[in-house]
SEDRENLUM-701994 format. One line per field, with one value per atom (N, C-alpha, C): z, x, y. Coordinates in pm, 1 decimal, decimal comma, padded with zeros to 6 digits. Example, Ala and Ser with C-alpha at 12.3 -4.5 7.8 and 13.67 -1.06 7.14 Angstrom:
// SEDRENLUM-701994
z	00780,0 | 00780,0 | 00780,0 | 00708,0 | 00714,0 | 00787,0;
x	01319,0 | 01230,0 | 01320,0 | 01285,0 | 01367,0 | 01290,0;
y	-00569,0 | -00450,0 | -00330,0 | -00225,0 | -00106,0 | 00003,0;
// end
This chain:
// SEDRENLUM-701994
z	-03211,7 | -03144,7 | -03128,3 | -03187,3 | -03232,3 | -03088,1 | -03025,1 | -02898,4 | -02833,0 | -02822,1 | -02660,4 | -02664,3 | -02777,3 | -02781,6 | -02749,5 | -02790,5 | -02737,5 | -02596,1 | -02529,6 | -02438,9 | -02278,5 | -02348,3 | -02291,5 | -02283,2 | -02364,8 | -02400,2 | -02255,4 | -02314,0 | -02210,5 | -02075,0 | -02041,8 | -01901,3 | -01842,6 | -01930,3 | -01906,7 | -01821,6 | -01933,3 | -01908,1 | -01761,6 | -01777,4 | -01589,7 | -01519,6 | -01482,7 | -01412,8 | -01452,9 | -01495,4 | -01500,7 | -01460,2 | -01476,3 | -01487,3 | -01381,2 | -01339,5 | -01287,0 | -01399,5 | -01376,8 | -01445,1 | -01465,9 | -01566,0 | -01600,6 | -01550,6 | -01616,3 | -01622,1 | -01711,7 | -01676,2 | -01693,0 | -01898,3 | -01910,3 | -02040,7 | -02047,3 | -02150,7 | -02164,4 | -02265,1 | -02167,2 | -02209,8 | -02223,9 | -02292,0 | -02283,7 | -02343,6 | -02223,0 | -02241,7 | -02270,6 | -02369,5 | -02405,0 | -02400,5 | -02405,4 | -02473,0 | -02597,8 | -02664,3 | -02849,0 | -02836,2 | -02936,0 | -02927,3 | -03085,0 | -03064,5 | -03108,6 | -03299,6 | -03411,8 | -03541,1 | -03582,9 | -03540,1 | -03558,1 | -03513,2 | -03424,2 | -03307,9 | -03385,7 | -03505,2 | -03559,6 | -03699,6 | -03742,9 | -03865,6 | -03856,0 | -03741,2 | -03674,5 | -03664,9 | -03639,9 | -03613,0 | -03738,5 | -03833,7 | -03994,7 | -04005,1 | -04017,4 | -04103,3 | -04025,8 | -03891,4 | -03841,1 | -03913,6 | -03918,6 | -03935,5 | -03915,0 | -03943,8 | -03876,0 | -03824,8 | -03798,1 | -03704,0 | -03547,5 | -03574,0 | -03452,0 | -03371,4 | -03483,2 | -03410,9 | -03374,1 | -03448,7 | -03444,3 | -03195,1 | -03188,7 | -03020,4 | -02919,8 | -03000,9 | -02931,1 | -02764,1 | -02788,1 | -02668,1 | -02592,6 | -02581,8 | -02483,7 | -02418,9 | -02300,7 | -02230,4 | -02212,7 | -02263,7 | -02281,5 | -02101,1 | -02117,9 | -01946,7 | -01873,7 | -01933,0 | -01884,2 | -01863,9 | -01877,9 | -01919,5 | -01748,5 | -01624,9 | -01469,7 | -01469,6 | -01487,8 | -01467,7 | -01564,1 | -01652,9 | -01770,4 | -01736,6 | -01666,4 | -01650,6 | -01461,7 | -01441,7 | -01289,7 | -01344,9 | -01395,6 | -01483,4 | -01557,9 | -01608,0 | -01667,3 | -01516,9 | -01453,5 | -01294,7 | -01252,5 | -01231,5 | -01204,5 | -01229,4 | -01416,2 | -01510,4 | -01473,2 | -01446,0 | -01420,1 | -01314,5 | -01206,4 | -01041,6 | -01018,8 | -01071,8 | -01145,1 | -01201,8 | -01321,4 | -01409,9 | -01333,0 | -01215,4 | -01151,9 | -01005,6 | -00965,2 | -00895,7 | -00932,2 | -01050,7 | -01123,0 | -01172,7 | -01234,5 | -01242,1 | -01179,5 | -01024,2 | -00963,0 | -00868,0 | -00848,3 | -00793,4 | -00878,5 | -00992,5 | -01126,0 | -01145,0 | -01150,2 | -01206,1 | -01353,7 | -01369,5 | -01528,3 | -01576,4 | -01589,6 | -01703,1 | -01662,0 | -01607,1 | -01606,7 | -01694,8 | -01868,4 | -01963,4 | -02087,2 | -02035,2 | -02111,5 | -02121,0 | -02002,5 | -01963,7 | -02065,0 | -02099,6 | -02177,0 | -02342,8 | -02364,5 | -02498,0 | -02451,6 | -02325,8 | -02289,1 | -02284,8 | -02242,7 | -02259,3 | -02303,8 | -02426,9 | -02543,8 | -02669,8 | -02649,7 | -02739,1 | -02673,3 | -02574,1 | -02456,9 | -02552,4 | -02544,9 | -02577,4 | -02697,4 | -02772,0 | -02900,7 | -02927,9 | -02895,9 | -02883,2 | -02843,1 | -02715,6 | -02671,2 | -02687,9 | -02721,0 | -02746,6 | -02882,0 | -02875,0 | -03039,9 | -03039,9 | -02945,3 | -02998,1 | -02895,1 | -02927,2 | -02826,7 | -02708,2 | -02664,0 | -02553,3 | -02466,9 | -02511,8 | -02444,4 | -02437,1 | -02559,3 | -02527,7 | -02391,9 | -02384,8 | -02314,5 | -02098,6 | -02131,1 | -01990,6 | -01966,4 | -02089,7 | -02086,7 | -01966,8 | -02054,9 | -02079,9 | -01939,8 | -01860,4 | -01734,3 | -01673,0 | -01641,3 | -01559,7 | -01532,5 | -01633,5 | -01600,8 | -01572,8 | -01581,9 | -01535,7 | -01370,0 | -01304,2 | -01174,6 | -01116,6 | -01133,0 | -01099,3 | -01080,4 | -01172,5 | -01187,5 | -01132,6 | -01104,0 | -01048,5 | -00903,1 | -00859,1 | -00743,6 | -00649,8 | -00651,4 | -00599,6 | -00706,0 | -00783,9 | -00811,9 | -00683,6 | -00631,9 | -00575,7 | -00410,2 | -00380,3 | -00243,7 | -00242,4 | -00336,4 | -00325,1 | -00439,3 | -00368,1 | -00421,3 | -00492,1 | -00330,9 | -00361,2 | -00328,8 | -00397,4 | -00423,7 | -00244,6 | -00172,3 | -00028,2 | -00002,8 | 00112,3 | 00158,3 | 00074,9 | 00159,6 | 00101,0 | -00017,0 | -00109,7 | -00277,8 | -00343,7 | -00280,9 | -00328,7 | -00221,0 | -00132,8 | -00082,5 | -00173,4 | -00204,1 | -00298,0 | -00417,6 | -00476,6 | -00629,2 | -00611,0 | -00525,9 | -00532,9 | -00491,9 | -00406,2 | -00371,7 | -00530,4 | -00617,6 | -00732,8 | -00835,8 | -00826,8 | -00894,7 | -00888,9 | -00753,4 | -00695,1 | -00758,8 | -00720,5 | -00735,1 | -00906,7 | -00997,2 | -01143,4 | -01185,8 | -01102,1 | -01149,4 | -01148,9 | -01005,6 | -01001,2 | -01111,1 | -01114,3 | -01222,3 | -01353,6 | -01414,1 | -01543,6 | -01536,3 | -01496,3 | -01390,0 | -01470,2 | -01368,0 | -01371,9 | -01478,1 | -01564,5 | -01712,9 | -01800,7 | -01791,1 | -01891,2 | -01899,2 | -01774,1 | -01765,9 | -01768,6 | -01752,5 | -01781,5 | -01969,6 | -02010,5 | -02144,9 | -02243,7 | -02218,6 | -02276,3 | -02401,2 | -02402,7 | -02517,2 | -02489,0;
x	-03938,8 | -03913,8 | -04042,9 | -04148,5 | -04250,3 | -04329,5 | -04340,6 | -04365,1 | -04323,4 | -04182,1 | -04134,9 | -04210,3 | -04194,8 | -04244,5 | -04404,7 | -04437,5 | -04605,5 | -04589,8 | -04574,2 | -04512,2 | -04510,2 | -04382,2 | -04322,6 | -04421,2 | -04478,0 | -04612,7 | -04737,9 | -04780,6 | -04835,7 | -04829,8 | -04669,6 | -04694,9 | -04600,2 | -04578,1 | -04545,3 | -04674,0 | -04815,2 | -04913,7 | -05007,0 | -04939,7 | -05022,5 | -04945,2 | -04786,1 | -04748,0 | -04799,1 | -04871,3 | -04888,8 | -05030,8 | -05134,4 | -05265,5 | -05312,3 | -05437,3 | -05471,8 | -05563,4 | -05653,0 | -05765,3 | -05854,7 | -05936,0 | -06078,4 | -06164,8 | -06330,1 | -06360,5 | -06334,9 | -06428,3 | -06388,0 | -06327,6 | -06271,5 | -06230,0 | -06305,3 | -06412,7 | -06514,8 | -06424,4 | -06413,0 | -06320,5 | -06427,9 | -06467,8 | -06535,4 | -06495,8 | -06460,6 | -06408,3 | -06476,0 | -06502,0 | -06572,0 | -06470,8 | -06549,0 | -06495,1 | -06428,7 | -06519,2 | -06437,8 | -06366,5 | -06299,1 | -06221,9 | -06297,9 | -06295,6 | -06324,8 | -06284,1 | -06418,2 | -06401,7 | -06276,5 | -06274,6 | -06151,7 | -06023,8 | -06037,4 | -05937,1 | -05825,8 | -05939,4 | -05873,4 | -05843,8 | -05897,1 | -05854,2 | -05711,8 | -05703,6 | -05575,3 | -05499,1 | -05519,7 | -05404,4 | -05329,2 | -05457,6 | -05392,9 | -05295,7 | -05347,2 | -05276,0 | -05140,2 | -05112,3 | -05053,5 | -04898,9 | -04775,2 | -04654,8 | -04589,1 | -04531,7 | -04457,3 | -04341,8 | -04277,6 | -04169,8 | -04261,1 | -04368,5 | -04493,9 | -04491,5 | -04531,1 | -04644,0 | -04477,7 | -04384,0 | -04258,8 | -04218,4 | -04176,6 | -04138,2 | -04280,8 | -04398,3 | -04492,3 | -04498,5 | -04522,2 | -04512,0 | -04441,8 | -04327,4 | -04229,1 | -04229,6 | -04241,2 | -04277,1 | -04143,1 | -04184,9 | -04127,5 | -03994,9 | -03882,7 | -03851,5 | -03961,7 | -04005,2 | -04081,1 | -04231,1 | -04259,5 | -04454,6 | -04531,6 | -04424,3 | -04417,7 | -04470,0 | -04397,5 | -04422,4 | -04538,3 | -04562,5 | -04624,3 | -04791,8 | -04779,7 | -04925,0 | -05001,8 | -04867,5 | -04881,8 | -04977,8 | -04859,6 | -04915,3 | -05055,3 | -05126,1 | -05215,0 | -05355,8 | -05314,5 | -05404,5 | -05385,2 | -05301,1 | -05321,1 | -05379,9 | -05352,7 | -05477,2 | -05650,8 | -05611,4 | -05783,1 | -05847,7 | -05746,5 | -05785,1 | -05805,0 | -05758,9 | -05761,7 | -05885,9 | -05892,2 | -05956,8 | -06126,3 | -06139,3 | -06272,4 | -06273,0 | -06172,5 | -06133,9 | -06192,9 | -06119,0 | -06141,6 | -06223,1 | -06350,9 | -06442,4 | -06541,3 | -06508,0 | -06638,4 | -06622,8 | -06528,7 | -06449,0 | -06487,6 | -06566,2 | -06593,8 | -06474,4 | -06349,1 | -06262,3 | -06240,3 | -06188,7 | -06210,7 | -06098,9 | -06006,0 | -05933,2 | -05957,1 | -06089,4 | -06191,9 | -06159,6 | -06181,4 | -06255,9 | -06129,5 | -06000,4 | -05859,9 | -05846,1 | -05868,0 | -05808,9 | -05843,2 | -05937,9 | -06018,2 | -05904,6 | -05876,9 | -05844,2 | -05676,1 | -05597,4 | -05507,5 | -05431,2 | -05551,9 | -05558,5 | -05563,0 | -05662,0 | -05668,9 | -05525,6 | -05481,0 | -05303,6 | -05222,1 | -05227,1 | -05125,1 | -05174,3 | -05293,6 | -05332,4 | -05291,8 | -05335,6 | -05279,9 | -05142,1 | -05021,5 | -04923,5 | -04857,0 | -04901,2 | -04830,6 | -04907,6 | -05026,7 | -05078,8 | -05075,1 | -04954,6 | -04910,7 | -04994,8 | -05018,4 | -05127,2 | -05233,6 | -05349,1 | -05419,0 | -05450,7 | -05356,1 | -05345,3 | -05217,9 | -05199,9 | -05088,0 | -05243,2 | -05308,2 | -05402,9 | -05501,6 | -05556,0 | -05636,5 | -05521,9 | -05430,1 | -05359,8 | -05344,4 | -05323,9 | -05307,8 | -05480,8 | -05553,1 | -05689,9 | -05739,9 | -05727,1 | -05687,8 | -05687,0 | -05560,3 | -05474,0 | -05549,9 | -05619,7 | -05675,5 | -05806,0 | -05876,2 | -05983,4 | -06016,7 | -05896,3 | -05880,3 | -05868,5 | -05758,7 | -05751,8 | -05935,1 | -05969,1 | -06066,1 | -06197,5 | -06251,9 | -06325,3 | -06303,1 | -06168,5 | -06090,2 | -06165,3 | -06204,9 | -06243,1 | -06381,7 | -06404,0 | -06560,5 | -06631,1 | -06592,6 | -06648,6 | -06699,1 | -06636,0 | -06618,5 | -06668,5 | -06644,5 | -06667,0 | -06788,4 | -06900,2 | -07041,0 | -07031,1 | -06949,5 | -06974,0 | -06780,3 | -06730,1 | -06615,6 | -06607,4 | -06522,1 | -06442,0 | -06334,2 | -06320,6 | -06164,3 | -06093,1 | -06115,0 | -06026,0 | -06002,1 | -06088,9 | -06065,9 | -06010,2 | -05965,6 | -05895,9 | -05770,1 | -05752,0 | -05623,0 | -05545,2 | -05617,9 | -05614,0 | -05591,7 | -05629,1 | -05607,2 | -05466,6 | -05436,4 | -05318,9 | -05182,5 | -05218,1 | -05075,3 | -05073,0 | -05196,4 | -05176,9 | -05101,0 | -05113,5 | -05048,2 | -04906,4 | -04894,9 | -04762,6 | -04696,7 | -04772,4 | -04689,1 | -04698,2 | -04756,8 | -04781,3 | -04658,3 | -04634,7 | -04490,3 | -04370,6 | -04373,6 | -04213,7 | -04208,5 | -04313,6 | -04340,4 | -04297,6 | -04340,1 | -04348,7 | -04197,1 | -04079,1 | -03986,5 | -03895,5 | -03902,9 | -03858,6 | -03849,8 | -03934,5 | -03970,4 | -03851,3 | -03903,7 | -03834,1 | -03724,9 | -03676,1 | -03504,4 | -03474,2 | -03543,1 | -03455,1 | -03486,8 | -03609,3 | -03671,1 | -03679,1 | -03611,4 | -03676,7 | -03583,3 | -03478,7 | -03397,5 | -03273,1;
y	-02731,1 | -02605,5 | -02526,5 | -02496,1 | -02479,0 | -02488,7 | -02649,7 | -02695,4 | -02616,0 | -02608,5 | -02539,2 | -02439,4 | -02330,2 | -02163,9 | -02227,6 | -02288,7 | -02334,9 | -02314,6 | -02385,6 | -02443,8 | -02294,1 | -02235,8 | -02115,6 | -02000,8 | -01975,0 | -01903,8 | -01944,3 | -02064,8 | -02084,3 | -02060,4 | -02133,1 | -02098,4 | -01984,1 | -01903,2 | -01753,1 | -01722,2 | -01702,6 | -01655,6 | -01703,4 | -01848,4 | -01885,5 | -01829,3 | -01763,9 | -01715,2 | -01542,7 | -01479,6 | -01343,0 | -01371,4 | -01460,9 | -01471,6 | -01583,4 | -01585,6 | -01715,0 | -01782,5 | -01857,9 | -01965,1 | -01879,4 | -01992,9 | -01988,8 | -02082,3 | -02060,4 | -02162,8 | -02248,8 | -02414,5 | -02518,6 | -02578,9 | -02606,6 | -02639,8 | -02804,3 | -02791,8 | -02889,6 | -03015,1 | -03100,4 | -03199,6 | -03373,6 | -03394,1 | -03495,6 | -03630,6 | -03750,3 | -03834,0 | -03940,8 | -04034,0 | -04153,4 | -04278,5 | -04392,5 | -04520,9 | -04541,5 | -04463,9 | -04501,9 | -04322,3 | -04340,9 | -04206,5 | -04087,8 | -04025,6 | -03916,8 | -03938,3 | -03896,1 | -03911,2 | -03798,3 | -03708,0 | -03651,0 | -03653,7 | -03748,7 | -03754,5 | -03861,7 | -03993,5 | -04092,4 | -04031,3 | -03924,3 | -03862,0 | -03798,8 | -03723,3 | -03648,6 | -03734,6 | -03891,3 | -03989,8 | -04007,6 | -04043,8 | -04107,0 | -04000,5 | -03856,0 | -03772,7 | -03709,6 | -03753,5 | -03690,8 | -03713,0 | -03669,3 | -03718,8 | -03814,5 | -03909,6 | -04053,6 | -04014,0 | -03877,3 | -03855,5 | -03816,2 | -03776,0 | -03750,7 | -03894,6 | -03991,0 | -04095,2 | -04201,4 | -04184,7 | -04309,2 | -04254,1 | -04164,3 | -04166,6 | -04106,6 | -04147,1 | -04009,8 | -04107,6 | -04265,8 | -04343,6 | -04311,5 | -04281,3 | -04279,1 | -04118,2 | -04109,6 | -03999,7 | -03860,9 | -03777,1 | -03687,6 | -03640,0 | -03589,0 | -03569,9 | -03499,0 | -03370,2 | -03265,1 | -03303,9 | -03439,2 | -03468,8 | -03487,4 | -03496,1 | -03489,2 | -03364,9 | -03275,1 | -03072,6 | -03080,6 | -03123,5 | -03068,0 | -03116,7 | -03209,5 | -03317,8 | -03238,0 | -03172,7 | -03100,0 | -02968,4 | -02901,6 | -02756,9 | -02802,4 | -02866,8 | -02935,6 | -02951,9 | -02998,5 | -03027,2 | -02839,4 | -02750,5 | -02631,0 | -02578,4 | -02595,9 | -02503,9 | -02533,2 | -02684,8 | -02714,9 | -02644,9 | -02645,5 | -02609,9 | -02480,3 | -02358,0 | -02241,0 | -02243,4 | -02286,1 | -02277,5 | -02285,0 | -02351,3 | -02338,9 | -02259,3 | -02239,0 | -02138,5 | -02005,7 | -01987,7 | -01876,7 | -01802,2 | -01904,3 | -01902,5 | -01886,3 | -01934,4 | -01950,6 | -01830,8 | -01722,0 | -01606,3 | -01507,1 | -01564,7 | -01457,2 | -01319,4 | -01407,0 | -01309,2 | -01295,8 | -01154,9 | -01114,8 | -01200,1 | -01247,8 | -01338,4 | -01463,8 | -01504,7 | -01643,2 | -01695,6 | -01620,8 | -01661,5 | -01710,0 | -01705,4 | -01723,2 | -01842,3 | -01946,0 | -02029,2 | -02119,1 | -02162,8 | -02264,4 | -02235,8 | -02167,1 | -02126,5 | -02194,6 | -02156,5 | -02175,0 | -02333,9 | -02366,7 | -02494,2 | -02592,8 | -02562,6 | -02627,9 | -02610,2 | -02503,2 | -02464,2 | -02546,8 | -02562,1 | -02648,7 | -02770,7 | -02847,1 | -03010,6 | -02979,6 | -02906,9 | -02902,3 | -02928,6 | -02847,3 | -02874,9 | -02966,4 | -03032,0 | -03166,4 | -03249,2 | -03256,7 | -03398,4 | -03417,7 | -03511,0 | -03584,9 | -03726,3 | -03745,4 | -03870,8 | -03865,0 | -03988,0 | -03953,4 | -03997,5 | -04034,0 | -04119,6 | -04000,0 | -03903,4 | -03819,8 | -03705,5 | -03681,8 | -03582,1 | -03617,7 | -03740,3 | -03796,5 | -03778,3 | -03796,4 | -03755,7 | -03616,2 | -03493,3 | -03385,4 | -03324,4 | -03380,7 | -03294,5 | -03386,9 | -03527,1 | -03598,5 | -03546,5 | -03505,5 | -03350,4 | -03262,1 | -03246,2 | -03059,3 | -03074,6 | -03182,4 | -03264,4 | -03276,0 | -03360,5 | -03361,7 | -03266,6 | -03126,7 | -02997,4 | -02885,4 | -03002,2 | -02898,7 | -02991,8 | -03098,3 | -03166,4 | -03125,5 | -03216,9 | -03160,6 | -03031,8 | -02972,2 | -02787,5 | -02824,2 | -02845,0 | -02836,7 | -02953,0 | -03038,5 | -03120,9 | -03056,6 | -02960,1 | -02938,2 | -02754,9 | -02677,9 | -02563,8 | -02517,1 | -02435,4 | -02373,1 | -02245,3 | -02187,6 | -01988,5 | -01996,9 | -01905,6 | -01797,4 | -01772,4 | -01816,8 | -01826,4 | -01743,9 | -01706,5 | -01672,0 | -01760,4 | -01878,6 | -01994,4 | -02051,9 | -02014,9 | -02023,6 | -01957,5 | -01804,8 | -01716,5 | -01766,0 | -01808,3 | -01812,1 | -01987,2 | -02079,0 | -02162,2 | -02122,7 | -02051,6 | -01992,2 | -01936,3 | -01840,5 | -01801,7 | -01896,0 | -01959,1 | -02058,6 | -02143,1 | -02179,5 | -02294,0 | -02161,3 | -02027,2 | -01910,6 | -01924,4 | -01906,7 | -01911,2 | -02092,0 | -02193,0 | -02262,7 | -02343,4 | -02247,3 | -02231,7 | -02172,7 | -02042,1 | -01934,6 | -02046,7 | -02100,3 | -02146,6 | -02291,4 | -02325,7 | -02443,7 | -02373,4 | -02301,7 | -02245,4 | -02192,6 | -02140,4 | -02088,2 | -02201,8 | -02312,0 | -02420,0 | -02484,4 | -02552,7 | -02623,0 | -02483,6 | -02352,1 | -02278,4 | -02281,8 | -02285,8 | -02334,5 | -02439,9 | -02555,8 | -02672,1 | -02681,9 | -02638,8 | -02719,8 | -02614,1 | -02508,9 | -02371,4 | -02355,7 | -02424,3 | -02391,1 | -02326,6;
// end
């Protein structure tokens, strides 16, 4: 339960807020010394269904690509709640990434969102602010949606 309120929290806040900048996600070959410490110690009711994909991990891996796309949007628009997102983001991986192969698709997600618009945009546009807001808009009805089907 813990999750959902994670969860609900979060994307309450993308529907009141837009992005930040980028949430420094760095992906290697071997996986991370803490990443295999977090495995040992994690719970065996965690690690026994973490494989099998949650209903909500479709919306959740979407909302995940938003935050990213935002998240450099946002940044590069130098708007004042820029600087949330990164923190936002990381409670989200925290929360749903029970292993690391769910963290590694979470932090994926928000990767592409956020490469995505880093690849193509320099300076803060009409069109980056008219982009930021439709991924707002379509963050609300997302966040909307998940709460009512998953919210409890």
């Amino acid at each position: 339960m813990r999750r959902a309120a994670t969860i609900l929290c979060l994307l309450s806040a993308l529907a009141a807020h837009a992005a930040a900048p980028a949430l420094a996600q760095q992906r290697s070959g071997r996986p991370a010394a803490s990443a295999t410490k977090d495995a040992k110690d994690a719970p065996k009711e965690a690690n026994a269904p973490a494989d099998s994909p949650a209903p909500y991990d479709r919306d959740l891996m979407r909302m995940s690509e938003i935050i990213g796309a935002l998240a450099f949007l946002r940044g590069l628009c130098s708007a004042p709640d820029a600087a949330d997102w990164p923190a936002r983001m990381k409670a989200l991986i925290d929360s749903e990434g029970v292993t690391p192969a769910r963290r590694d698709r979470l932090a994926g997600a928000y990767n592409r969102g956020y490469r995505g618009y880093a690849l193509t945009y320099r300076v803060c546009t009409p069109a980056a602010h008219e982009a930021a807001a439709r991924y707002v808009a379509e963050g609300d009805r997302l966040s909307h949606a998940l709460a009512g089907r998953f919210g409890g």
